[in-house]
VEXLOMAR-543795 format. One line per 10 residues: number of its first residue (from 0); their letters; for each residue x, y, z of N, C-alpha, C. Coordinates in pm, 1 decimal. Layout:
% residues N
NUM> a> X/Y/Z/X/Y/Z/X/Y/Z ~ ...
//
This chain:
% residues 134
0> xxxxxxxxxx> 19506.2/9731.2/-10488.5/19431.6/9748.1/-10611.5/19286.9/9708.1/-10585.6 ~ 19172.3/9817.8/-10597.3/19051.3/9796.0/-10574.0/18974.3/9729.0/-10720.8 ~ 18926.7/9608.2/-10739.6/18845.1/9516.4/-10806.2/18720.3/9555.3/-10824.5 ~ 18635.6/9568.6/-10956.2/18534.0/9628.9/-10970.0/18449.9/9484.7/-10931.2 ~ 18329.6/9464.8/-10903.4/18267.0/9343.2/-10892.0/18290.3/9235.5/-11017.9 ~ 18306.3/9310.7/-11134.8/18338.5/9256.9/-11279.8/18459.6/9125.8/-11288.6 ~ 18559.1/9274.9/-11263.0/18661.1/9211.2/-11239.0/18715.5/9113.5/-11137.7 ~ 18656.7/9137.6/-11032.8/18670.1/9015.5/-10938.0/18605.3/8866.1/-10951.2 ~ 18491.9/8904.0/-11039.2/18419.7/8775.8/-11097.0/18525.7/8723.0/-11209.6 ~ 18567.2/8781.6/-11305.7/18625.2/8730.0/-11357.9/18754.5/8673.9/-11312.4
10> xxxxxxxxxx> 18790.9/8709.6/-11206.5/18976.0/8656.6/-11179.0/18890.5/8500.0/-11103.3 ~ 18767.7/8536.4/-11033.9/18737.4/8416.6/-10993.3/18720.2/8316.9/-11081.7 ~ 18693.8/8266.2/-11198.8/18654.2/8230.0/-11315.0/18807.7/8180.6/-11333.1 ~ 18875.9/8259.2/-11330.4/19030.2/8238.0/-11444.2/19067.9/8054.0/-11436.7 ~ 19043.0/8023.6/-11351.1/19053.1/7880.8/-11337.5/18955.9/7763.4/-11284.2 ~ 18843.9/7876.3/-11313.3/18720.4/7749.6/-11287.4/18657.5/7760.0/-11170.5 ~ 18717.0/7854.3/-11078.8/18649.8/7886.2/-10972.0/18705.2/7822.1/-10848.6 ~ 18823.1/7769.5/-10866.4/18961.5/7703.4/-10796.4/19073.7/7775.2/-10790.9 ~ 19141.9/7738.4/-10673.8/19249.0/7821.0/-10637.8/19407.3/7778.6/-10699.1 ~ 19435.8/7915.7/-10773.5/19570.3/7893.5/-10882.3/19695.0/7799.3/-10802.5
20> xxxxxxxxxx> 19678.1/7820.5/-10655.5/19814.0/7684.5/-10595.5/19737.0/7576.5/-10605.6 ~ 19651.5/7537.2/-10501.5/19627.5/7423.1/-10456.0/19492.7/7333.0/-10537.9 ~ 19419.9/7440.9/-10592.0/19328.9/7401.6/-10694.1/19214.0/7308.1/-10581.9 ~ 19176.1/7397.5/-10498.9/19054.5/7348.2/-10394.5/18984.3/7475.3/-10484.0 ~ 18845.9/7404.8/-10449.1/18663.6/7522.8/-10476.4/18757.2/7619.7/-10415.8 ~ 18730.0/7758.7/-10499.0/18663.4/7880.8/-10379.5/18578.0/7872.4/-10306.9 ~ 18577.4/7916.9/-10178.6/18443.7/7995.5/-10116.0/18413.0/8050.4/-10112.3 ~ 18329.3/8119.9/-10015.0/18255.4/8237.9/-10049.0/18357.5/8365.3/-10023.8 ~ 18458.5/8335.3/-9929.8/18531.7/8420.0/-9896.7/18677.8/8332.1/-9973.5 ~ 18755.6/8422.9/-10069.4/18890.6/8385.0/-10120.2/18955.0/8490.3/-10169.7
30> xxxxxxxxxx> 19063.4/8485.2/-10153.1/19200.6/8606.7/-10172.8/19191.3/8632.5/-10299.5 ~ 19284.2/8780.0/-10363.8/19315.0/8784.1/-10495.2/19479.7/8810.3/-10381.3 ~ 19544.3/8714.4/-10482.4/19706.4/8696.0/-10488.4/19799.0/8775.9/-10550.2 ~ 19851.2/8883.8/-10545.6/19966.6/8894.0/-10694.5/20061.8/8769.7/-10668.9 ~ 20065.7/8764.0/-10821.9/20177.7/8676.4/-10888.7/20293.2/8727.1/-10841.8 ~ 20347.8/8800.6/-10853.3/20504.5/8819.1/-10889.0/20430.2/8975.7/-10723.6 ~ 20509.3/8944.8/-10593.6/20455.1/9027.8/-10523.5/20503.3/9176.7/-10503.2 ~ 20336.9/9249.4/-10447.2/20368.6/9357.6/-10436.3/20382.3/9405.0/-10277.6 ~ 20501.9/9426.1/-10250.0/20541.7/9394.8/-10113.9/20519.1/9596.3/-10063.0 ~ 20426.0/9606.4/-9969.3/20371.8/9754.7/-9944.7/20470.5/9761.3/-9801.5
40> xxxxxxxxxx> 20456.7/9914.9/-9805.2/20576.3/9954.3/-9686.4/20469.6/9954.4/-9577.8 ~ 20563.1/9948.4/-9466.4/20504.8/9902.5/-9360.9/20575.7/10074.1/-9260.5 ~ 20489.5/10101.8/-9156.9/20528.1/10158.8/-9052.7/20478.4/10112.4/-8947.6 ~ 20607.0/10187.1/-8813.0/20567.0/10110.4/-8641.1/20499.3/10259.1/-8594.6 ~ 20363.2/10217.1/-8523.5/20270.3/10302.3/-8479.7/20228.8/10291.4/-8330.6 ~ 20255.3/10416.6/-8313.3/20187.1/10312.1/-8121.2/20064.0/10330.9/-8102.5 ~ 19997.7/10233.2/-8052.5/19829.0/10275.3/-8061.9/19815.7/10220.6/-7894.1 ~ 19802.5/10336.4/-7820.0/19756.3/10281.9/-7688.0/19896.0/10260.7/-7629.3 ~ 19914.3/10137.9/-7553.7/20026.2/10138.6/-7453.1/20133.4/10072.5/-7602.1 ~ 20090.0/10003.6/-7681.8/20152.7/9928.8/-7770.8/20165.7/9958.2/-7912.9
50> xxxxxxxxxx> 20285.1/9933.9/-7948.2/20335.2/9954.0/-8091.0/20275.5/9831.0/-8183.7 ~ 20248.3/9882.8/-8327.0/20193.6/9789.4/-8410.4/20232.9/9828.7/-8521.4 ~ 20266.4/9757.9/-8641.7/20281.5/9739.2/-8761.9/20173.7/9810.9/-8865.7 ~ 20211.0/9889.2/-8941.6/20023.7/9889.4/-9060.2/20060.8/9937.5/-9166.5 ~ 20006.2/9967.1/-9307.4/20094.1/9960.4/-9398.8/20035.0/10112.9/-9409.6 ~ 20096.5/10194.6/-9495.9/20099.3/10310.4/-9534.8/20023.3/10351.0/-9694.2 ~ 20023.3/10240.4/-9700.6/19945.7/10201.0/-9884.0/19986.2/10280.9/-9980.7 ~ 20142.2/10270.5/-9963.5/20259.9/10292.9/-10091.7/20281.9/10122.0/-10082.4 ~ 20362.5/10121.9/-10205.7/20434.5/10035.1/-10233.1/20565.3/10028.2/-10294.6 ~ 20658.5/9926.3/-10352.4/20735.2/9941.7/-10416.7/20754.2/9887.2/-10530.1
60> xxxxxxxxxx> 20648.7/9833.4/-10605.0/20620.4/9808.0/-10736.8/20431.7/9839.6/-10771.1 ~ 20422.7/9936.9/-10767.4/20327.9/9996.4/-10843.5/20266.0/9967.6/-10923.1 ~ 20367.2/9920.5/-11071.8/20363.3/9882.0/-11189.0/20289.1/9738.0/-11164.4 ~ 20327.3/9650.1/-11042.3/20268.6/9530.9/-11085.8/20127.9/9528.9/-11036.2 ~ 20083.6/9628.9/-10975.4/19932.7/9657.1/-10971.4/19846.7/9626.3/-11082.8 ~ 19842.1/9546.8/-11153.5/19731.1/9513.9/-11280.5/19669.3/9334.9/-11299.4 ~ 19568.6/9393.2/-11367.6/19491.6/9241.5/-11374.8/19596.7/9097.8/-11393.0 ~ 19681.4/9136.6/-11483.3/19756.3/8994.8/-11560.2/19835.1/8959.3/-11398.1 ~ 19902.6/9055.8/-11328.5/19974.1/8956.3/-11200.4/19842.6/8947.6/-11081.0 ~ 19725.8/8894.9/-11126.7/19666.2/8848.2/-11035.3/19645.5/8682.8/-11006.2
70> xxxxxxxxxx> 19587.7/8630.0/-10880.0/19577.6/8492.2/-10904.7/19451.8/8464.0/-10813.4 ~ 19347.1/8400.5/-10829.1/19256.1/8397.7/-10724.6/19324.3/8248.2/-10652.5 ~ 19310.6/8287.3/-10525.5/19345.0/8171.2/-10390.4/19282.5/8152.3/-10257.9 ~ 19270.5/8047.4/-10229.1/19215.5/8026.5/-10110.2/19264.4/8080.4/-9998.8 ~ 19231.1/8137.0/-9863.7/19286.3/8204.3/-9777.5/19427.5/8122.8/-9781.5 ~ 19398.6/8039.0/-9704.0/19533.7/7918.2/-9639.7/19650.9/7969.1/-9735.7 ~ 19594.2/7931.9/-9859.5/19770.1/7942.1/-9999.0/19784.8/8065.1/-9968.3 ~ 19758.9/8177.6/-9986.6/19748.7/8337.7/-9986.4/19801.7/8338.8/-9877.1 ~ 19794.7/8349.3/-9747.1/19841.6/8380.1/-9603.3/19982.9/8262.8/-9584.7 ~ 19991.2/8123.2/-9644.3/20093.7/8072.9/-9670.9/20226.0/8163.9/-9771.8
80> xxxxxxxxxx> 20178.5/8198.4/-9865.8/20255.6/8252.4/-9998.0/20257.6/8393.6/-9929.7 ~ 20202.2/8466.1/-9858.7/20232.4/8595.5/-9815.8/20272.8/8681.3/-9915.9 ~ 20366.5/8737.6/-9896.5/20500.7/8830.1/-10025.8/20611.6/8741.9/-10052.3 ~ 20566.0/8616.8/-10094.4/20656.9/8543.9/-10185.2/20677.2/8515.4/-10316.6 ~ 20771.9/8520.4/-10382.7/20766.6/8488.0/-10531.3/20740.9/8321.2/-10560.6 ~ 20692.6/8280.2/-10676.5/20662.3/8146.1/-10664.7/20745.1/8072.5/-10633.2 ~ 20833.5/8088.6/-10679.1/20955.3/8001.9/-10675.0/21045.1/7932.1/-10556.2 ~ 21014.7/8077.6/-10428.3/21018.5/8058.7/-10255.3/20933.0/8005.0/-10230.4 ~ 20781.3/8013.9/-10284.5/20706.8/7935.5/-10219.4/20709.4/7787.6/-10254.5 ~ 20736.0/7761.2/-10348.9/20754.4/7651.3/-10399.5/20843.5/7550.5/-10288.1
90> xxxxxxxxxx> 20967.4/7636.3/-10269.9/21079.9/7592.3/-10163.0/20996.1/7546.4/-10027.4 ~ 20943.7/7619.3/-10000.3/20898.6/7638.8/-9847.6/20785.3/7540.2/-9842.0 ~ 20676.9/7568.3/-9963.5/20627.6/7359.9/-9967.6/20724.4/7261.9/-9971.9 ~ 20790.3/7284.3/-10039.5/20869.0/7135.3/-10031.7/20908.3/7124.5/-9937.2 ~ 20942.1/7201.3/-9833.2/20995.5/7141.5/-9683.9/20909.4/7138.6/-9563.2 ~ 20782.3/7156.4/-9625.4/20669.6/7104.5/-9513.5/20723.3/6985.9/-9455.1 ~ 20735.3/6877.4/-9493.3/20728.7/6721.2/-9461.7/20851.2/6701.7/-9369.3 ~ 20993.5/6797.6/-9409.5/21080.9/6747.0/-9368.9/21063.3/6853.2/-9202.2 ~ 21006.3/6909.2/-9241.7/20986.5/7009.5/-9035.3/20884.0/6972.5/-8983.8 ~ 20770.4/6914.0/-9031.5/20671.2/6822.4/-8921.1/20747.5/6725.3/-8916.9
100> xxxxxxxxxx> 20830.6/6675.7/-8952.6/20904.6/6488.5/-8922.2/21021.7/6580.0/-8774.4 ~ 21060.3/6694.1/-8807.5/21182.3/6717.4/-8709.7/21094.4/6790.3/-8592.8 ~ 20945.0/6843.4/-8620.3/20960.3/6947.3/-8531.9/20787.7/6846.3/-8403.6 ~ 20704.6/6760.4/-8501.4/20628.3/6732.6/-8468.1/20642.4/6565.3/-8412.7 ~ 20581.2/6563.2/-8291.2/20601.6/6428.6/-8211.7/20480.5/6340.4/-8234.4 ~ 20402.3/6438.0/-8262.1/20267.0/6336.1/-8295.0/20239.7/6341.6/-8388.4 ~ 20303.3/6414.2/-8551.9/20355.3/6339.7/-8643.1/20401.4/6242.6/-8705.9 ~ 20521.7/6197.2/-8603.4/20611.0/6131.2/-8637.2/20536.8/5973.5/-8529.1 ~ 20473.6/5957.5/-8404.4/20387.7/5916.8/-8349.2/20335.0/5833.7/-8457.8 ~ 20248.3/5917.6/-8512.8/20125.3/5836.5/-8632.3/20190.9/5812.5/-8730.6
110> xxxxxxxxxx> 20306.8/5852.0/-8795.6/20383.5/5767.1/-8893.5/20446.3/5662.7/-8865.8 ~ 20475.8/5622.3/-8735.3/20550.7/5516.6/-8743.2/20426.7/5404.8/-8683.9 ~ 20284.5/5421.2/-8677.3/20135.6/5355.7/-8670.6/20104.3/5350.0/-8816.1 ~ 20195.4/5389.9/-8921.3/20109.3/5401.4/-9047.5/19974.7/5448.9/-9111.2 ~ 19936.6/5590.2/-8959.8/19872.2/5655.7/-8992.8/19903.1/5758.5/-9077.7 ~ 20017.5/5791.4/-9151.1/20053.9/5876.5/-9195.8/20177.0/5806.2/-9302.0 ~ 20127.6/5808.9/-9435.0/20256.9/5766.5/-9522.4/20327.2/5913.4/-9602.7 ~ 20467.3/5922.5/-9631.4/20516.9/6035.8/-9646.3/20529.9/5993.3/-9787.8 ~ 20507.4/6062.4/-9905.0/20473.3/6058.5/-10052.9/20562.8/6184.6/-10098.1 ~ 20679.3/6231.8/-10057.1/20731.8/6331.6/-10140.7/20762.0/6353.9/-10287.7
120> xxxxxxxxxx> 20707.9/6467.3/-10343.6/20690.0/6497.2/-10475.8/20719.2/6637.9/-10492.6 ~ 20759.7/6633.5/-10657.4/20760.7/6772.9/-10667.3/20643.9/6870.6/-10637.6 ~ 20649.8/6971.5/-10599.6/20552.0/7083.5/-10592.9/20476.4/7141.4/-10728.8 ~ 20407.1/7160.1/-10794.4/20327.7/7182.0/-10905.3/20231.0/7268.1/-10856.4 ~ 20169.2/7366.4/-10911.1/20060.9/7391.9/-10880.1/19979.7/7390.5/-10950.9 ~ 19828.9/7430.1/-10955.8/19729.4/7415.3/-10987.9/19760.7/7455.4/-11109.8 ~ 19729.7/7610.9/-11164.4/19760.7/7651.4/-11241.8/19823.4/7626.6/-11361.7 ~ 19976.7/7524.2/-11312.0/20060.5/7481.6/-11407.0/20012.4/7350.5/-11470.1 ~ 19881.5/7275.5/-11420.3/19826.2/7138.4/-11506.8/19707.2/7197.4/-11554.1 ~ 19700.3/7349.0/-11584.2/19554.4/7342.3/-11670.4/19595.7/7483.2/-11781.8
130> xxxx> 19511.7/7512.4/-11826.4/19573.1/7611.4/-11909.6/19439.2/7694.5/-11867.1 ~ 19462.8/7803.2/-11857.8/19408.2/7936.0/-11765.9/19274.2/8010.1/-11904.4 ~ 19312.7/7943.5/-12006.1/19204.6/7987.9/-12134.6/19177.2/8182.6/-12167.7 ~ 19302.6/8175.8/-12148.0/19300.4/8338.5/-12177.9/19406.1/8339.8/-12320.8
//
C-alpha cells in the first residue's frame, strides 16, 4: 500500500511520533506495520548462478490494505514482528529472556556478575498505555 506524504505524516503522528510496540522516537527512517498482517506471496527465482525469494505483489488479504490496520514502528519491532499477529509476537517477546539465558554464555557470564538483572514481565505495548486520540 503506497502512502501519500499526508498520510504517512499522519500514521507518524498516531502516537506522538513513537513506535506503536516499543514506544522509542521515530527516526528519520521508520516502518509502517500492518496490524493484523498482510502476508504477500512469495516466488523462487534464479538470478545468476542462484535462486532467491521476491514477492510477486499479490497478496492474500487485500482487504486489510487500509489506513485503520496500520501502525508506525521502528525498524527493529517491524523486522522483529515480521508477518506476525500481535498476539505471536507478544509470545516470542516473552521468550526473549528465557533463550539468551539457554542459548547465550556471555549472557548468562554477566548475570551471574550482576551485570545483568532478569525483571520478567508481562509484554504490553506501547500503544496499549496510551490512547491513540482518534
Amino acid at each position: 500500500m503506497a502512502l501519500t506524504k499526508k498520510q504517512r505524516e499522519k500514521l507518524f503522528q498516531k502516537f506522538g511520533g513513537k513506535c506503536a510496540y516499543c514506544g522509542c522516537e521515530l527516526q528519520k527512517i521508520w516502518h509502517v506495520d500492518h496490524i493484523v498482517p498482510v502476508v504477500r506471496d512469495i516466488e523462487v527465482v534464479k538470478k545468476g548462478k542462484y535462486w532467491t525469494r521476491q514477492s510477486t505483489n499479490t497478496h492474500s488479504n487485500p482487504h486489510l490494505e487500509i489506513i485503520e490496520n496500520l501502525n508506525p514502528a521502528c525498524p527493529e519491532c517491524n523486522i522483529h514482528k515480521s508477518s506476525l499477529p500481535l498476539e505471536q509476537f507478544r509470545v516470542i517477546l516473552s521468550k526473549k529472556l528465557e533463550r539468551l539465558e539457554q542459548s547465550s554464555k556471555d549472557f548468562r557470564f554477566a548475570r551471574k556478575f550482576g551485570q545483568v538483572q532478569l525483571t520478567p514481565s508481562p509484554i504490553i505495548f506501547f500503544f496499549e498505555t496510551i490512547s491513540s486520540g482518534e
